[in-house]
C-alpha positions, -999 to 999 in steps of 0.1 A, spaced: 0 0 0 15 32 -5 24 60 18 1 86 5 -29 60 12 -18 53 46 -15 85 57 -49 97 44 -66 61 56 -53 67 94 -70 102 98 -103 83 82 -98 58 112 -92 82 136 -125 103 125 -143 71 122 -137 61 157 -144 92 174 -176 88 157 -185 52 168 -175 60 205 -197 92 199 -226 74 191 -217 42 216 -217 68 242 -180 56 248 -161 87 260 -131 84 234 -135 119 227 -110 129 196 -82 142 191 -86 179 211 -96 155 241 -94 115 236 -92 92 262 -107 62 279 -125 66 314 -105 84 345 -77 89 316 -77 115 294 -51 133 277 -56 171 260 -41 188 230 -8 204 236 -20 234 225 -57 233 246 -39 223 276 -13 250 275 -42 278 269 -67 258 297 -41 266 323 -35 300 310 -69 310 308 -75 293 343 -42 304 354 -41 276 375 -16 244 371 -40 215 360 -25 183 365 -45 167 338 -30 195 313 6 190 325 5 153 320 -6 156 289 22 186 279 45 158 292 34 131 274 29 149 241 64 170 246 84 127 247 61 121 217 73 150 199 107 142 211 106 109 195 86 114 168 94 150 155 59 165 141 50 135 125 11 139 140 10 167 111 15 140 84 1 106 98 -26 114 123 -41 148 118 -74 152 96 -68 190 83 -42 173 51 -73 149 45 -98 176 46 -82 200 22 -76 176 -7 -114 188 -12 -92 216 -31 -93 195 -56 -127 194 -62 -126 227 -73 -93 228 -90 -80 203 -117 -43 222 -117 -22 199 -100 0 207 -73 38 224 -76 56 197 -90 32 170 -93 37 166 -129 73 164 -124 69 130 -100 39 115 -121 52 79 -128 56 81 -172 70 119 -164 106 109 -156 134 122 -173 169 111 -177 186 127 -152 215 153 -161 250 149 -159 258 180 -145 288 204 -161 320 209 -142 312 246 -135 273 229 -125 291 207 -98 317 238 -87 286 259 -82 272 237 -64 296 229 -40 298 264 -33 264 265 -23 265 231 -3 296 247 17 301 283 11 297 286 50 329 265 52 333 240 83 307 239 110 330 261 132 332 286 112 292 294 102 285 307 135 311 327 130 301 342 91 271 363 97 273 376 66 268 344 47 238 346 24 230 306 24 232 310 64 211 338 63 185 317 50 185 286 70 187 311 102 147 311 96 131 337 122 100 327 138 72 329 109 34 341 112 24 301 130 45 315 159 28 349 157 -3 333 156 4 306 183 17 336 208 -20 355 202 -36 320 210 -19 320 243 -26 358 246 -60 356 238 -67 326 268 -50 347 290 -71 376 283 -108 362 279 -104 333 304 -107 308 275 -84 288 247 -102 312 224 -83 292 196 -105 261 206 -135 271 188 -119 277 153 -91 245 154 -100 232 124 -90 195 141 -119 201 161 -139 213 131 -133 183 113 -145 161 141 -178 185 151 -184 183 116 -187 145 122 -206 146 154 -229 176 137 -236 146 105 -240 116 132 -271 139 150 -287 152 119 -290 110 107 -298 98 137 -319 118 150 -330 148 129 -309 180 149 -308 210 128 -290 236 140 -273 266 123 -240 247 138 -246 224 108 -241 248 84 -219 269 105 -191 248 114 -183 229 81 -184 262 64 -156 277 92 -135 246 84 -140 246 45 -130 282 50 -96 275 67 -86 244 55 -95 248 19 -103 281 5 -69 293 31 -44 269 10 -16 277 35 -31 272 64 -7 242 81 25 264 63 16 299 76 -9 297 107 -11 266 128 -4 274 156 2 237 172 24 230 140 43 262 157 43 248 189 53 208 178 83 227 152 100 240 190 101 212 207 109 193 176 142 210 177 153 184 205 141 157 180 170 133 168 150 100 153 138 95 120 158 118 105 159 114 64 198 97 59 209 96 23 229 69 8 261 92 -8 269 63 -32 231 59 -45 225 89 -47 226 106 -81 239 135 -72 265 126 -56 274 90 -65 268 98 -99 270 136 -108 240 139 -123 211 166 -114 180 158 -92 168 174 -62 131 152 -68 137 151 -28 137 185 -22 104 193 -47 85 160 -31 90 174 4 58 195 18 77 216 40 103 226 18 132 204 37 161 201 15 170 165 24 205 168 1 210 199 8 194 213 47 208 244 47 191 257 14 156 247 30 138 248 61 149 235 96 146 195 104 126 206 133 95 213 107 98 177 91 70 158 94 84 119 91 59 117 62 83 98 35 77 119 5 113 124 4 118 85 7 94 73 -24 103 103 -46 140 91 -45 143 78 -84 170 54 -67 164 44 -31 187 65 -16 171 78 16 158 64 45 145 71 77 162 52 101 156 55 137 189 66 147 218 72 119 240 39 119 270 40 139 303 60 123 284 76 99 285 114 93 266 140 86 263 160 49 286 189 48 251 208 44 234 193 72 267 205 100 263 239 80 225 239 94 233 223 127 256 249 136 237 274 124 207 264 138 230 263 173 239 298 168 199 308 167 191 289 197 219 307 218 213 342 208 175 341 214 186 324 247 207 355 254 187 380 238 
């Protein structure tokens, strides 16, 4: 089965259980509040604006910060990719639009193209731009270095967005954010359809709340890139994330074991990662485990192992990053 089916089959599940145990009269709850019984575990996000809003340490709230801060740990913000229903819900873009997306034509199976042996002055160039930082010591050091100008990527509008969440239950003495997630959109949406079947409920909620979501998830095409504010939230503590990192196989690779042009890793990837080369893209602390990377490799050569195999090192690119991506994390520390 292929990834892209798994990942859009598990947020199915998920919705389909929440409704089952909704009309069971279980108590799963979903996703903004699952459990079973006396346990119950809140979203990261809900639980950090409950206690601001009550400002008041909830036990319930901090055990479920723990519990999804080790997750995160372990598992980077692969939630984004595997479990949450928002990607599902906005493929209904595609109902309205038959354009497909940035470089879907280019990975189409029948689209390939030979890849290009690249020039001597192509593969000089490019080692300039994989190491024009020089050594790992040294980028800290080079402020002025355009390509670590970019990876040093300031805290974007999710962040903005995720601090005016917290604001906002602070102020009004409620996760004000709550009411618009569109995670709990999706599954109200659900619960909204399971009532109006069963039972005959009309209310202007039915018309209301799918709109809202339709409205953020769909019509609002950036919405996980430029405003979640959880996705914010999961990318910090992500930063501490070491495990399941995309490793690339030099000697597969076509790039580099045969000096050819590609980069079909770095178009495949939704958060503009540069597997090959991570310190033209974003930070690893935004990947989202989700194997695009992995299948659009024309030759097998990544993988997502759970830890990187003994004695083996890291891309020039990727210590470039790491370093630079040290240097951040300090200065905001001391600024």
């Amino acid at each position: 089965m292929k990834t892209k089916t798994i990942r859009i089959l598990i947020p199915l599940a998920v919705l389909l259980a929440a409704g089952v145990g909704f009309v069971l009269h279980t108590g799963l709850g979903n996703l903004s509040a699952i459990g079973w019984g006396d346990i119950a575990l809140l979203c990261p996000l809900g639980a950090l604006g409950t206690m601001l809003a009550t400002k008041t340490l909830v036990p319930k709230a901090l055990i479920s910060l723990a519990i999804a801060a080790i997750a995160i740990v372990v598992l980077g913000r692969a939630f984004c990719a595997w479990v949450c229903p928002v990607p599902v819900v906005s493929k209904l873009r595609g109902i309205f639009s038959k354009r497909p997306a940035d470089g879907a034509e280019a990975l189409e199976p029948g689209n390939e193209c030979s890849p290009a042996v690249l020039t001597d002055d192509e593969r000089a160039a490019l080692k300039r731009a994989a190491g024009s930082c020089g050594s790992a010591q040294d980028a800290c050091a080079k402020k002025g270095c355009a390509s670590c100008a970019d990876v040093r990527a300031k805290l974007d509008s999710r962040h903005l967005i995720l601090g005016g969440s917290l604001l906002s239950a602070a102020v009004f003495g409620f996760p004000v954010f709550c009411l618009i997630c569109p995670i709990g959109l999706s599954f109200a949406t659900v619960f909204l359809i399971i009532l109006l079947f069963s039972g005959g409920d009309v209310t202007w909620s039915l018309v209301a709340v799918p709109a809202l979501l339709v409205v953020e998830v769909v019509l609002l095409r950036k919405w996980c890139a430029k405003i979640c504010p959880l996705s914010a939230l999961m990318s910090l503590v992500a930063k501490a994330n070491r495990t399941f990192k995309p490793a690339i196989d030099d000697a597969a690779c076509l790039e580099t074991g045969h000096g050819a042009a590609c980069g079909r890793c770095a178009l495949a990837c939704e958060q503009a990662i540069n597997p090959r080369h991570p310190e033209l893209g974003a930070r690893w602390s935004e990947c989202t485990k989700c194997r695009a990377c992995v299948d659009a490799c024309p030759t097998s050569a990544i993988s997502l192992p759970f830890l990187p195999a003994k004695g083996a090192t890291a891309p020039q690119g990727a210590r470039v990053q790491e370093a630079a991506d040290r240097a951040d994390d300090e200065a905001a520390a001391q600024g």
